[in-house]
C-alpha positions in Angstrom: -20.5 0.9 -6.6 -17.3 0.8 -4.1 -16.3 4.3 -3.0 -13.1 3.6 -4.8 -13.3 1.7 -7.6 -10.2 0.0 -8.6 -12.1 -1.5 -11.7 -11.1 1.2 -13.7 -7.9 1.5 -15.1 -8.3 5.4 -14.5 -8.2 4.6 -10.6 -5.8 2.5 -10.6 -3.2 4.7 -12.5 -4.1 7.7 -10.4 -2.9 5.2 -7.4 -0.1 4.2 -8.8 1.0 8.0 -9.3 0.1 8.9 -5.7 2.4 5.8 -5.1 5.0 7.1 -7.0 4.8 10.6 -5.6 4.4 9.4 -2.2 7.5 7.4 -2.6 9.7 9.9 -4.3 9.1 12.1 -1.4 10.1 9.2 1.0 13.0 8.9 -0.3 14.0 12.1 -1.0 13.4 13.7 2.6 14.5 10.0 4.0 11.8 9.3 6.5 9.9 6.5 6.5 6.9 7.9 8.0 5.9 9.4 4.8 5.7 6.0 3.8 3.8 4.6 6.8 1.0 7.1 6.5 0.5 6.0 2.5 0.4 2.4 3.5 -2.1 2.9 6.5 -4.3 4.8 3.9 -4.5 1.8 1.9 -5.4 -0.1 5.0 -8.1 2.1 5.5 -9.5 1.9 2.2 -9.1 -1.6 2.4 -11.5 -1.8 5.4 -13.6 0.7 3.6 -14.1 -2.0 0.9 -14.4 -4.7 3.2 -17.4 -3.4 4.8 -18.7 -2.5 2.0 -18.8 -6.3 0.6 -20.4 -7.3 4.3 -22.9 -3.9 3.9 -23.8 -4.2 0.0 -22.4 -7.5 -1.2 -25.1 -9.5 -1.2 -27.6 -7.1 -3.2 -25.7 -7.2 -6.6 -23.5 -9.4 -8.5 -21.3 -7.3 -10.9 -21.0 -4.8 -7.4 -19.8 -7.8 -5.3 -17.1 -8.7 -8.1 -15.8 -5.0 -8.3 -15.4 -5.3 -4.9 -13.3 -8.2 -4.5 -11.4 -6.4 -7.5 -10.8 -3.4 -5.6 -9.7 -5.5 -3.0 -7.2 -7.6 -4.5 -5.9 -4.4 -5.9 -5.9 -2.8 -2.4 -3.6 -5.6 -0.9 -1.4 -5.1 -3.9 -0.6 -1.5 -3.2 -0.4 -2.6 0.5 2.2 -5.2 -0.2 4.0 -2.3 -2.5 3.8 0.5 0.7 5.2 -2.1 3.0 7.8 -3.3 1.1 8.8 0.6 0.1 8.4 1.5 4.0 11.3 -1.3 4.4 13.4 0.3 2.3 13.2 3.8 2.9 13.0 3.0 6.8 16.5 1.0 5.6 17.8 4.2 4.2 16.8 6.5 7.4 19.0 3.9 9.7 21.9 4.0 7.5 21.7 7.8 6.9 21.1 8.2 10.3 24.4 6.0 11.8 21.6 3.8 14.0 21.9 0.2 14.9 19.2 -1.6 12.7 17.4 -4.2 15.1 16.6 -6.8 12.3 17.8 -5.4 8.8 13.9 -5.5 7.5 15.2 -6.1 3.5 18.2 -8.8 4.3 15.9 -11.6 4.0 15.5 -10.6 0.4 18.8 -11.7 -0.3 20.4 -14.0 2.4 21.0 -17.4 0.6 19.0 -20.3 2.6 
């Protein structure tokens, strides 16, 4: 069994609350570091799980598919942490009167 086990619907709505927490702060105290360190936790976990599946993987079926579920689930909330670490690092600059060097959330919206 994966040390985290994103399988269950239990985990993954207590990560999506730590998200939400995590991001709330964020925003509130306008740093982005608060971000950063959320997102490198997922990145750790998602090494966690990917040594597991090199460790364990081979050895049982339904634990080799919970891993790959927990993994897909990790890069998920890594996608969610970078893309919320964009934006609050976008509301630090702007709060904070500093040059931005490549405006990190235009390319959302510039028309090609």
């Amino acid at each position: 069994m994966p040390f985290i086990n994103f399988t269950s619907p239990f985990a993954i709505l207590i990560g999506v609350i730590l998200f939400l927490l995590v991001l709330y702060l964020g925003r509130e105290v306008k740093k982005a570091w608060v971000i950063a360190i959320m997102l490198f936790v997922f990145l750790g976990v998602l090494v966690g799980h990917v040594v597991e599946i090199s460790i364990f993987g081979n050895q049982n079926e339904e634990m080799y598919r919970q891993i790959i579920t927990s993994i897909a689930v990790d890069l998920v909330f890594i996608f969610l942490s970078f893309i919320s670490y964009l934006w609050v690092d976008d509301i630090e600059t702007k709060l904070g009167k500093k040059k931005s060097i490549d405006n990190s959330l235009d390319w959302f919206w510039n028309k090609v």
